[in-house]
N, C-alpha and C positions, 0 to 999 in steps of 0.2 A: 316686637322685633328685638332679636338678642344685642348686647352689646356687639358680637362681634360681626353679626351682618349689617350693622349701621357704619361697622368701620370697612366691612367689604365693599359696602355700596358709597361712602366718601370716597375709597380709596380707586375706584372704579370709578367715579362719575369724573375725579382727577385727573384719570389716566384717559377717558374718553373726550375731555377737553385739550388736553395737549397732544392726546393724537390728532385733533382734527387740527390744532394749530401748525403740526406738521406737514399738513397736506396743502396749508394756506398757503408756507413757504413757496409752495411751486407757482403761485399766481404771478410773480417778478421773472417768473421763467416763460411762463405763457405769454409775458408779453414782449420779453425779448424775442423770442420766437416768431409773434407777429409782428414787430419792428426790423426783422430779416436776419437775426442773428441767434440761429436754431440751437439746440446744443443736441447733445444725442438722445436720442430718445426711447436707449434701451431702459437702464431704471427705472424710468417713472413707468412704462409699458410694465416692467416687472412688478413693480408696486401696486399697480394698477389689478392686474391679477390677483394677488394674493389676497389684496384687499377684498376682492370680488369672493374669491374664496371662504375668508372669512366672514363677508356678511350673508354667504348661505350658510355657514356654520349655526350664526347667530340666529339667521331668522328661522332656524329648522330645529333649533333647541328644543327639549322635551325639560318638564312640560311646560314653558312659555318659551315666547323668544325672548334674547337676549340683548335689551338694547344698545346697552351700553357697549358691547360689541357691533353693532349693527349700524349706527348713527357714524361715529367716525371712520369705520373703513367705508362708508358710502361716499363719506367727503372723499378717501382716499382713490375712490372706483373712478368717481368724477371727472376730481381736479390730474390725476394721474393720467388717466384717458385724455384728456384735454391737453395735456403736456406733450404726451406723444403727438398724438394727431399733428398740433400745431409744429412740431420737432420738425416733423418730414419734411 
């Protein structure tokens, strides 16, 4: 492995830790949510999407999937969906 795909694959594994640490953010929302004090639940629905979109990006990559794309928008598919839901 070349120097510079060790630093692709740090710089990735980086960016795929703190993405999922973004989507953890919304768990203090899920539970104000079931505490009765909803917020809106366009965003995370939004987020929720895209997310979704990108981990079929990821898992449909030629020629492997892409995990590091695919692991944290899964948390974001998740916890995003779980946001809304509970919003309503």
């Amino acid at each position: 492995m070349s120097t510079k795909q060790k630093i692709n694959r740090f710089v990735g594994s980086i960016g795929a830790i703190i993405g999922i640490f973004v989507f953890i953010a919304y768990i203090p929302q899920i539970i104000a949510n079931l505490n009765g004090a909803p917020a809106q639940p366009f965003q995370p629905l939004f987020a929720a999407v895209s997310c979704l979109i990108w981990v079929m990006y990821g898992w449909t990559k030629e020629p492997k999937k892409d995990w590091i794309l695919i692991i944290p928008n899964a948390a974001g598919v998740i916890l995003g969906g779980l946001t809304f839901i509970t919003a309503l």
